[in-house]
Every structure is written in C-alpha cells, then in structure tokens.
Backbone as a chain_set.jsonl record, in Angstrom:
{"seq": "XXXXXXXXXXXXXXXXXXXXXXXXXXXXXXXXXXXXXXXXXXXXXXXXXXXXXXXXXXXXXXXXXXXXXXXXXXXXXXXXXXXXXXXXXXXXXXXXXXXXXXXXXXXXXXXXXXXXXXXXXXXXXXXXXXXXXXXXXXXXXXXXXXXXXXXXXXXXXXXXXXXX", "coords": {"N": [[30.592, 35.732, 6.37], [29.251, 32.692, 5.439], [28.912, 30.937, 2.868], [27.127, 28.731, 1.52], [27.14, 26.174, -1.732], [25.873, 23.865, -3.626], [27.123, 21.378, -5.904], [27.984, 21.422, -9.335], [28.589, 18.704, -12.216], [29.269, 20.848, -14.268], [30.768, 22.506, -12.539], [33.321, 21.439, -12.276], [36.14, 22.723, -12.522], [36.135, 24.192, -10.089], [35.801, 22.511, -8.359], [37.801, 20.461, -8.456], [40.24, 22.143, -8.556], [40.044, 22.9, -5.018], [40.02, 20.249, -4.101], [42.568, 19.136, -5.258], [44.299, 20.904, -3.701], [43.417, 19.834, -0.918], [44.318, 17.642, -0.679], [46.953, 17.345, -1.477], [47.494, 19.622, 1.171], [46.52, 18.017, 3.51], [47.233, 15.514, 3.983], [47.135, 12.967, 5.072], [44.509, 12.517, 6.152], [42.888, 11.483, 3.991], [41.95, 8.766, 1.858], [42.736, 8.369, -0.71], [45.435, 9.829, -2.693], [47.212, 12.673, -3.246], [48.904, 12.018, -5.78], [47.48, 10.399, -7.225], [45.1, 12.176, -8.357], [46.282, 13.744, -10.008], [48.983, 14.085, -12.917], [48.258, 11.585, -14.983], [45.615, 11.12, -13.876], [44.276, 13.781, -14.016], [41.982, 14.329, -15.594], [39.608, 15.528, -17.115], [36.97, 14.943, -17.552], [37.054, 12.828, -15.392], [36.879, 14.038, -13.166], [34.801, 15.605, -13.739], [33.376, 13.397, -13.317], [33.046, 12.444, -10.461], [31.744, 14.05, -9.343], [28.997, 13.895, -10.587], [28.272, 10.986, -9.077], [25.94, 9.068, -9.276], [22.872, 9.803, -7.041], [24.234, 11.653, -5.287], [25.8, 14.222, -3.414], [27.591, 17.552, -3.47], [28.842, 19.523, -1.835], [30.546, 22.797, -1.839], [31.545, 25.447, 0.419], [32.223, 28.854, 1.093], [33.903, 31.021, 2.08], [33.993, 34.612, 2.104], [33.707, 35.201, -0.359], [35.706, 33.479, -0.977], [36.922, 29.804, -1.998], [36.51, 27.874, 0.856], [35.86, 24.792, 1.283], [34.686, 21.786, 1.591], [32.587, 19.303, 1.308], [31.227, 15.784, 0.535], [28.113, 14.239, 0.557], [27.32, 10.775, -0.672], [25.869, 7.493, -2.042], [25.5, 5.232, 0.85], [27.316, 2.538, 2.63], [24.799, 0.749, 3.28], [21.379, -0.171, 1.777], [20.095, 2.227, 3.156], [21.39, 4.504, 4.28], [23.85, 7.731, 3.904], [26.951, 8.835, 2.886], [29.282, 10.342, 4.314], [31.952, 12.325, 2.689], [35.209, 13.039, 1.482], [35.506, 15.391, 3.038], [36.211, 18.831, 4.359], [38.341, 21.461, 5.152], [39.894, 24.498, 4.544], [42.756, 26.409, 5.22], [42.159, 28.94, 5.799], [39.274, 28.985, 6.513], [39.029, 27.445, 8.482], [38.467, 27.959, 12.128], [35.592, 28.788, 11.709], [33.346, 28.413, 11.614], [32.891, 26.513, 9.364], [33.233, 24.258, 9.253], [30.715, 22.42, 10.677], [29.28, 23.889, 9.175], [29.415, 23.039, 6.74], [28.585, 19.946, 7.48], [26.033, 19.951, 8.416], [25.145, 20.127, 6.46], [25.158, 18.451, 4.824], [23.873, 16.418, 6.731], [21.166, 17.377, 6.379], [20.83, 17.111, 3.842], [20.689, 14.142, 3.421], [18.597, 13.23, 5.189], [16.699, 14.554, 3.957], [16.969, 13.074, 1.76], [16.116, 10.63, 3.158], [17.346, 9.308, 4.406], [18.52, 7.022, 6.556], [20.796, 6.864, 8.104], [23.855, 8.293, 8.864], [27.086, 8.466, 7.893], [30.647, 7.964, 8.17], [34.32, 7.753, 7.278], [37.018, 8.153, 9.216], [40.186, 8.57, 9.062], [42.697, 7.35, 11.514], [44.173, 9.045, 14.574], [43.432, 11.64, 13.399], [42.859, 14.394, 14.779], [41.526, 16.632, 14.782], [39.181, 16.169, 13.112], [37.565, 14.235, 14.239], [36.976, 15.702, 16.722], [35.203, 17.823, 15.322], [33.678, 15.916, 14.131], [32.334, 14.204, 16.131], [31.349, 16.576, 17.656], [29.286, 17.062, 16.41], [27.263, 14.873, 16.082], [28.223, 12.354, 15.358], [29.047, 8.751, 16.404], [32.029, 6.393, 16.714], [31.781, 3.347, 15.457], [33.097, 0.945, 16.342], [33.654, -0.252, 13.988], [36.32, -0.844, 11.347], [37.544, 0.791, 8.528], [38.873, 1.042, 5.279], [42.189, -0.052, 4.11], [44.921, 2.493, 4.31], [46.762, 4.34, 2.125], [49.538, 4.167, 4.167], [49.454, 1.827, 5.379], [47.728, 2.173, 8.135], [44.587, 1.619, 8.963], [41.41, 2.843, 8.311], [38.812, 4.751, 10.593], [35.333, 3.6, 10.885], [32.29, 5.824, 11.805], [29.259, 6.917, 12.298], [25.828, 8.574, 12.992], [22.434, 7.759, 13.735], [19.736, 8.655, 11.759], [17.125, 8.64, 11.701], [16.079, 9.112, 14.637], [16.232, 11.768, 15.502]], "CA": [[29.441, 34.863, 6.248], [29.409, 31.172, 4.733], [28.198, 30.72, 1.549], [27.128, 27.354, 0.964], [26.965, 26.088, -2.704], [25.994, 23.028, -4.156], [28.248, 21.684, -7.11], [27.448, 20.098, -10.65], [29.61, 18.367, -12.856], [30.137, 21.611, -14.977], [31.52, 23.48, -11.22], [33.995, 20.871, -11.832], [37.076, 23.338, -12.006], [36.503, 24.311, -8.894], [35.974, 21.19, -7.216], [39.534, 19.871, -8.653], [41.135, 23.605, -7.723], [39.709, 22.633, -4.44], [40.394, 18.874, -3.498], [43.504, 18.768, -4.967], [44.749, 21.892, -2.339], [42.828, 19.505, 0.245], [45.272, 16.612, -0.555], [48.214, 18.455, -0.78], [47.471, 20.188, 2.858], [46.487, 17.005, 4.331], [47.742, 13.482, 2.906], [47.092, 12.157, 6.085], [43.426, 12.463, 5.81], [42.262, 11.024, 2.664], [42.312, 7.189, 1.252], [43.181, 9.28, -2.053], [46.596, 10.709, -2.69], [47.248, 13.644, -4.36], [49.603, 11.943, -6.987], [46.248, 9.361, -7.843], [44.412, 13.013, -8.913], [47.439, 14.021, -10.882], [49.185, 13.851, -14.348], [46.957, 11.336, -16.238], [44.271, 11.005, -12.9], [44.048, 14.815, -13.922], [41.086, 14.524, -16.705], [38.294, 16.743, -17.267], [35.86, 13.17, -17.316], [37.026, 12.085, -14.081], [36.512, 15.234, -12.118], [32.813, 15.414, -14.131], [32.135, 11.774, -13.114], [33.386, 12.369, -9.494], [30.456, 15.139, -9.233], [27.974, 13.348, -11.411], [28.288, 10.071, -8.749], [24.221, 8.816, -9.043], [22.486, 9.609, -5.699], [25.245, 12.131, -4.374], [25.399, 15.847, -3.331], [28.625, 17.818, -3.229], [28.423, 20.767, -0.849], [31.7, 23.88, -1.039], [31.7, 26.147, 1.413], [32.336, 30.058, 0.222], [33.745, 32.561, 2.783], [34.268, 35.872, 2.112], [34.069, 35.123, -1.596], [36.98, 32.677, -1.618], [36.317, 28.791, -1.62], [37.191, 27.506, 1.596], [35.741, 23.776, 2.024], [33.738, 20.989, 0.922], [32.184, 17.98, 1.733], [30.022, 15.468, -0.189], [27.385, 12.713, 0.789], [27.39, 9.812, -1.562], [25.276, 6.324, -1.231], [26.526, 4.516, 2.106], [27.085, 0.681, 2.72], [23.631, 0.126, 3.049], [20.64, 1.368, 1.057], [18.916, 2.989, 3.903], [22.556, 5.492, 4.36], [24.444, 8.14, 3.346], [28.41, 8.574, 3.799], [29.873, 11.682, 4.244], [32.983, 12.35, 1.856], [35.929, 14.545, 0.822], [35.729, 16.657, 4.184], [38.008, 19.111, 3.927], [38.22, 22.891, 4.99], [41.254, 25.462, 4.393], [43.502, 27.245, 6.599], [41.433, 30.484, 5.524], [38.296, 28.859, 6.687], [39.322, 27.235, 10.017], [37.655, 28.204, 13.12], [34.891, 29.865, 11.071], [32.139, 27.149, 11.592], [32.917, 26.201, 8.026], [33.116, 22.372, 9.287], [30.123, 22.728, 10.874], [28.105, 24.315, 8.428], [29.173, 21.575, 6.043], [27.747, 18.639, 8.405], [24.918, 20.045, 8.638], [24.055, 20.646, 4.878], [25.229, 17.243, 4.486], [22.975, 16.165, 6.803], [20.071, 17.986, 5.798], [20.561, 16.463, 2.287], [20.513, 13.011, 3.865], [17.432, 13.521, 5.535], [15.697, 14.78, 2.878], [16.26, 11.371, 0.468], [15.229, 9.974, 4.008], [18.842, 8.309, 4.883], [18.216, 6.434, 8.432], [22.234, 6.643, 9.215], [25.089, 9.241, 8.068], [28.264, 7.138, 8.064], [32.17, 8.39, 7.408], [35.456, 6.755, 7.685], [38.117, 8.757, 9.619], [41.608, 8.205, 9.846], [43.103, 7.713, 13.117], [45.069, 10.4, 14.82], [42.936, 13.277, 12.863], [42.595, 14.691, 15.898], [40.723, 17.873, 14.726], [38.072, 15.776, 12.29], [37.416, 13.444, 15.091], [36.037, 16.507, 17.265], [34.156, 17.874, 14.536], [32.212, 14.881, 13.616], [31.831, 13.792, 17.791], [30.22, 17.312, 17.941], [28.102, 16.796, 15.229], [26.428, 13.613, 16.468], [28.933, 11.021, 15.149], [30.041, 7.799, 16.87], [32.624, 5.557, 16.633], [31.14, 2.518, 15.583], [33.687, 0.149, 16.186], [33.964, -1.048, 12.619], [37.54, -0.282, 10.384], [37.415, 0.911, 7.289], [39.674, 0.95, 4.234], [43.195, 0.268, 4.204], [45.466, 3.728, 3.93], [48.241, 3.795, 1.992], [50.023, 3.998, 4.956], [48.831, 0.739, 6.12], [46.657, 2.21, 9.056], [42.38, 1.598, 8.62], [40.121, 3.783, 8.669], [37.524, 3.693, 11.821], [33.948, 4.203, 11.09], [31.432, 6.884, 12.446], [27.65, 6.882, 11.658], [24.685, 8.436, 13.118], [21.437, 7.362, 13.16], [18.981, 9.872, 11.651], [15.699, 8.29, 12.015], [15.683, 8.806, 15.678], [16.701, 12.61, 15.63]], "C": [[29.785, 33.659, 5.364], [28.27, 30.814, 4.06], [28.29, 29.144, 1.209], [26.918, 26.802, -0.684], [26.723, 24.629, -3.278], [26.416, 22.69, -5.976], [27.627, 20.588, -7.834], [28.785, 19.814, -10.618], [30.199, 19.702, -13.532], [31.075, 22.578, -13.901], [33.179, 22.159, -11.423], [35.76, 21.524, -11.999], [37.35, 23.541, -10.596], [36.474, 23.712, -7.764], [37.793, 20.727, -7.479], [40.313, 20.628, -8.059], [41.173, 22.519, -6.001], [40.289, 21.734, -3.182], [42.064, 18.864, -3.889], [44.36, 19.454, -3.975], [44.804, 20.949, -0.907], [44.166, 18.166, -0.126], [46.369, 17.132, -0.327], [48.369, 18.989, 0.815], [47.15, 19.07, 3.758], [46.034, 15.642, 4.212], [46.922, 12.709, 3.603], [45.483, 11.645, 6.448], [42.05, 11.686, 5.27], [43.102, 9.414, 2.419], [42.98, 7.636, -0.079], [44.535, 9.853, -1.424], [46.597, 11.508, -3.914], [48.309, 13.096, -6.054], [48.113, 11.036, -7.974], [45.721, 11.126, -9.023], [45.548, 13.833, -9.771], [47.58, 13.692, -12.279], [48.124, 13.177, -15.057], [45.472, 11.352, -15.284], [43.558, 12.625, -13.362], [43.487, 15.259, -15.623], [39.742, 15.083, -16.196], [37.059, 15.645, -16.388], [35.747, 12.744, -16.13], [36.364, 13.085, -12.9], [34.946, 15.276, -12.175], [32.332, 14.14, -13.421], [32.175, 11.909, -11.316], [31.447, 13.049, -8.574], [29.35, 14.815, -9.324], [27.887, 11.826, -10.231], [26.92, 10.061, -8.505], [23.866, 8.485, -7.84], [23.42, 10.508, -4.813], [25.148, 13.807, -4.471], [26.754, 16.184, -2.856], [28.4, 19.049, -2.963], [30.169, 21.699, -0.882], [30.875, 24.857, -0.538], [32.591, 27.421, 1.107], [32.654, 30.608, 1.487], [34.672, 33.922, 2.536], [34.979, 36.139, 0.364], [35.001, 34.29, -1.941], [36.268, 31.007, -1.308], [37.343, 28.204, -0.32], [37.141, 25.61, 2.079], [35.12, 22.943, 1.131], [33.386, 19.617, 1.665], [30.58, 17.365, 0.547], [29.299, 14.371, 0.577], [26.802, 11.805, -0.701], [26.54, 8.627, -1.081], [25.943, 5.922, -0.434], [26.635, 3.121, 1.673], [26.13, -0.029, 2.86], [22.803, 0.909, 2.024], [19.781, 2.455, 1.942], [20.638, 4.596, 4.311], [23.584, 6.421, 3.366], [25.764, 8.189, 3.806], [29.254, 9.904, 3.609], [31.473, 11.423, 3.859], [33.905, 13.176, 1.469], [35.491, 15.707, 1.637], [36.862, 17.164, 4.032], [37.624, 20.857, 4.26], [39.68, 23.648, 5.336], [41.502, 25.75, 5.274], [42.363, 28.321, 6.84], [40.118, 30.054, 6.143], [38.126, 28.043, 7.93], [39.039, 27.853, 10.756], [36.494, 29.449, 13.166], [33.656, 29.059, 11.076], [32.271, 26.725, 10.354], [32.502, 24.486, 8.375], [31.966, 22.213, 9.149], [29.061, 22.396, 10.578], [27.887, 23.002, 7.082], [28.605, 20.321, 6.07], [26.828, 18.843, 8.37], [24.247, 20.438, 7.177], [24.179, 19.554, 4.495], [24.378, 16.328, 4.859], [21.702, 16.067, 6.464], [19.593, 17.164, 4.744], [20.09, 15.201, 3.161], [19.434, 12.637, 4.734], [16.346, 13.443, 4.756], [15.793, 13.983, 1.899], [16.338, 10.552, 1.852], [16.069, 8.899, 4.687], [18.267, 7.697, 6.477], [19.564, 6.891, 9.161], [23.142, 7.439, 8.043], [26.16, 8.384, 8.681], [29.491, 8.174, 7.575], [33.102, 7.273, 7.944], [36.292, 8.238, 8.07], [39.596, 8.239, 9.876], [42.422, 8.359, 11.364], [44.375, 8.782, 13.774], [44.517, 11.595, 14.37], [42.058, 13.694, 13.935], [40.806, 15.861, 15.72], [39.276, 17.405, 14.035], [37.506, 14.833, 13.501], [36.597, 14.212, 16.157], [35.504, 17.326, 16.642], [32.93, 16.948, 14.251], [31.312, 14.653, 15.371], [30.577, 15.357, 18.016], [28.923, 17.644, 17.037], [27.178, 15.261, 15.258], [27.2, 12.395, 16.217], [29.605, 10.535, 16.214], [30.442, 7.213, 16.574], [31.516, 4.164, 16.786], [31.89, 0.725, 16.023], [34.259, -0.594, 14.826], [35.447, -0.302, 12.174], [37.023, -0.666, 8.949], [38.208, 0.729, 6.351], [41.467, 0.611, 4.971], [43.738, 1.37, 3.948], [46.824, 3.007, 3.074], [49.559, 3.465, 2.945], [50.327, 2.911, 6.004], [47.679, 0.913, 7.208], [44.952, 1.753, 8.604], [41.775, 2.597, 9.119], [39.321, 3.748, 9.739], [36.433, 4.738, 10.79], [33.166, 4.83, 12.361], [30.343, 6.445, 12.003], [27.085, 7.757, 13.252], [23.081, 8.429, 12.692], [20.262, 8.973, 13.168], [17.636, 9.801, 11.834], [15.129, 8.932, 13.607], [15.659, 10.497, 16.096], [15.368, 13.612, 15.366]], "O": [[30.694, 33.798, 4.545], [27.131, 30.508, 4.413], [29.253, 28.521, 0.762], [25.917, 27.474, -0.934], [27.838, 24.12, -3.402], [26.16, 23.393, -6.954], [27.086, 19.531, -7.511], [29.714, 20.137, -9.878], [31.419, 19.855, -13.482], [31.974, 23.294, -14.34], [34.027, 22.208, -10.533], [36.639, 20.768, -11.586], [38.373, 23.231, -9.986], [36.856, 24.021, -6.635], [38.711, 20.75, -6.659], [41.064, 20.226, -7.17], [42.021, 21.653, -5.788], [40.727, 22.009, -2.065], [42.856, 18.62, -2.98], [45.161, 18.753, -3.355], [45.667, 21.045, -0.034], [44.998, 18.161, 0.782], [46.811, 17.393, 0.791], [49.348, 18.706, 1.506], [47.569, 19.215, 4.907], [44.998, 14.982, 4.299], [46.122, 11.916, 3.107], [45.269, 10.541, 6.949], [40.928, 11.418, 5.699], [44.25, 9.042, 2.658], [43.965, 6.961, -0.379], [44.774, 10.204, -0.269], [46.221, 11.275, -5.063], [48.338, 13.72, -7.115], [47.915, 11.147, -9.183], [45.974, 11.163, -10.227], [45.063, 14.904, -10.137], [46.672, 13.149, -12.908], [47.228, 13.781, -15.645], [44.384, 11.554, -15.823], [42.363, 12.761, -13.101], [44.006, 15.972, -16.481], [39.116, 15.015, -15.138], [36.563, 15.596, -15.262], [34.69, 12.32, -15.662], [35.553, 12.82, -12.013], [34.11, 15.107, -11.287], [31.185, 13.903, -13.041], [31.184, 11.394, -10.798], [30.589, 12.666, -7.778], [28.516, 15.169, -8.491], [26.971, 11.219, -10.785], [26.479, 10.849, -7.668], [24.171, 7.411, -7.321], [23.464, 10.213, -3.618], [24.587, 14.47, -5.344], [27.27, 15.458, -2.006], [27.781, 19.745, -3.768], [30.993, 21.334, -0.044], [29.735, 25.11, -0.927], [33.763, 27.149, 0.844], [31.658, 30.751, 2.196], [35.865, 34.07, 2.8], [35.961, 36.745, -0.065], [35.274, 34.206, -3.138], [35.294, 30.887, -0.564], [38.566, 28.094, -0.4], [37.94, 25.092, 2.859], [34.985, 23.283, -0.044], [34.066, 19.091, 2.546], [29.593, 17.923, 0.068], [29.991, 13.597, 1.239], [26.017, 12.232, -1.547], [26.365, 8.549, 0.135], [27.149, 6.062, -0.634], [26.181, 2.63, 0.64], [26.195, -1.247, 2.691], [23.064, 1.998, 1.512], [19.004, 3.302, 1.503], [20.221, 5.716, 4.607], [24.038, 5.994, 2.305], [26.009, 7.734, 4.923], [29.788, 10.222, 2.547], [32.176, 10.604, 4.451], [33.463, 14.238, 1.029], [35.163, 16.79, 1.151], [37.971, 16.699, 3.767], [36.715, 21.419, 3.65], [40.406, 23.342, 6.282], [40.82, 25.563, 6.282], [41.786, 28.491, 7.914], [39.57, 31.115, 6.442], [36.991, 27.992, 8.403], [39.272, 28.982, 10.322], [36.337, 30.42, 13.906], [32.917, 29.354, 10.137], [31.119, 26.356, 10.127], [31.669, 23.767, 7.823], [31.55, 21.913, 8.03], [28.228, 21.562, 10.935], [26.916, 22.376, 6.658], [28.207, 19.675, 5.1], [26.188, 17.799, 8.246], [23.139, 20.913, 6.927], [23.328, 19.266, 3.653], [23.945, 15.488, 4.07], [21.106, 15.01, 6.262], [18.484, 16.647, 4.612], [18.96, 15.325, 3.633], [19.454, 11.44, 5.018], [15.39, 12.668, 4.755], [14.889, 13.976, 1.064], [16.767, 9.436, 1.558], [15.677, 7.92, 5.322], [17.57, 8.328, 7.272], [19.633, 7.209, 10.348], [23.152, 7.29, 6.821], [26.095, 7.755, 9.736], [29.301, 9.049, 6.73], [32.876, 6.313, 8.681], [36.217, 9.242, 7.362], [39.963, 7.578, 10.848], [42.614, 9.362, 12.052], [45.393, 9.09, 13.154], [44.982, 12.641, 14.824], [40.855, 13.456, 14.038], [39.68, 15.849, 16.217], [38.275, 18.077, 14.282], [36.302, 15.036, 13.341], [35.597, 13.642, 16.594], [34.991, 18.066, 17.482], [31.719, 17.152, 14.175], [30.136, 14.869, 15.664], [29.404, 15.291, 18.382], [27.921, 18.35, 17.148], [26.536, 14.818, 14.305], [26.874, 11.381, 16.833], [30.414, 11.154, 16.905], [29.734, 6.68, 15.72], [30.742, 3.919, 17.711], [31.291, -0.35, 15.985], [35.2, -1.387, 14.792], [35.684, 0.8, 12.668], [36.478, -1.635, 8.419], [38.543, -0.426, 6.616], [41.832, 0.981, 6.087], [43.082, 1.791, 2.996], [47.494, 1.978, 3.162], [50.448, 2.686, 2.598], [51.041, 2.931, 7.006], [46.789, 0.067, 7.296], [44.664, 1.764, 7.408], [41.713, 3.049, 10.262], [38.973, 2.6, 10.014], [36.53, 5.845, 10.261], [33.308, 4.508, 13.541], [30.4, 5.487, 11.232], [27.671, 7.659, 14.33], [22.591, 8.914, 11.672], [20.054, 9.863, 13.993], [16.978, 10.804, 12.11], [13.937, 9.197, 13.764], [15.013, 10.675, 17.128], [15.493, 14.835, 15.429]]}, "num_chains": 1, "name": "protein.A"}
C-alpha cells in the first residue's frame, strides 16, 4: 500500500536522504545536479528552506514502510498556477502506481489553493516521465524551459484545472 506523507522543513532528513538518491539515479532528469546538493550545497538551512518554499507542498510517497518517491508543487509562472517539482520515484517503487499517486496528490493540493493550470518542465528523451505525466492529463505546451547542464531545454507540460 502507498503511504502518502506530506513533508515540513523539520522531515528535512528525509527529503535530502531522498532527492539526493533521486539525482544520483537519474542526472538526466533534473536541472539540479547532484554535486550542486553536495559538500558545501549540503546544509541543514538549505534543505529547511527548500521545504519551507512560501506557497508549496512537498508530497513522499511510503511503500511498504520504505520511502520510495516524491514530488512537490511550488508557485508556477503565473499566479493563477502551480508547477509540479522534484518528481522522482525509486527502483523499489516502480510499477507500483507510486507516480501516479503522486500526481494526483499534487494535483489535489493545486486545486484546493484553486490553481487554474498544473505546469512541469520535462527533459527530453525521459521517456518514462513523459508517459506518466501524458496519462495524467499533461500536454506538451510547446514552450522550452530551462537550459540543462547538458545544453538540451526543458519542454513544458501544463494542464488546465479549471475546466476538469
């Protein structure tokens, strides 16, 4: 069963445990690199403030007592949106609806402070996040997002929640 949990700043061990695993297992992913959350990136303060971001909800994902996932929604690019963040679920928690269940608590939240539009950035080629979000209502919006370190951009997703 999948234990959903929402996380403070003081959960913030086990958000760091967590994310940094999620960088490590997949670089390719994240605008973040695991060396950024490292040596000096790797303060108590930062992890607390990460958690503490005003207006944001950070959702892990528990199965079978172990932590397997997470995802947060943070303010979006407008004020009427939220932006789904730091997706991320383990080997151990792979084809367990863990994704899923995360989207949809993410949603939920975003609903309930009355968001119009859930928004992410995906990297291209993440094959497997790409049919997660598609079956979770997200489209490609045409827009690019961030540079990667890699040079690639990000594409944007959103959908609209008003209409739902």
């Amino acid at each position: 069963m999948i234990e959903l949990q929402v996380l403070t700043s003081d959960d913030w061990r086990v958000w760091r445990d967590l994310r940094l695993e999620a960088l490590a297992d997949a670089p390719y992913a994240f605008g973040s690199r695991l060396a950024d959350w490292q040596g000096d990136g790797d303060r108590e303060e930062r992890w607390r403030a990460r958690l503490d971001i005003p207006g944001s909800r950070t959702f892990l994902a528990v199965l079978d007592g172990k932590p397997v996932g997470m995802a947060s929604g943070v303010p979006g690019s407008r004020s009427d949106a939220v932006e789904l963040i730091s997706m991320w679920v383990s080997a151990a928690g792979r084809g367990h609806g863990v994704g899923d269940s995360l989207m949809r608590a993410v949603e939920q939240w975003a609903r309930h402070v009355r968001a119009a539009v859930l928004e992410l950035a995906v990297t291209p080629g993440n094959e497997h996040a790409l049919a997660l979000y598609r079956r979770n209502g997200m489209t490609d919006t045409g827009q690019v997002g961030d540079v990667l370190p890699d040079g690639r951009r990000e594409h944007i997703m959103a959908k609209e929640l008003s209409s739902d």
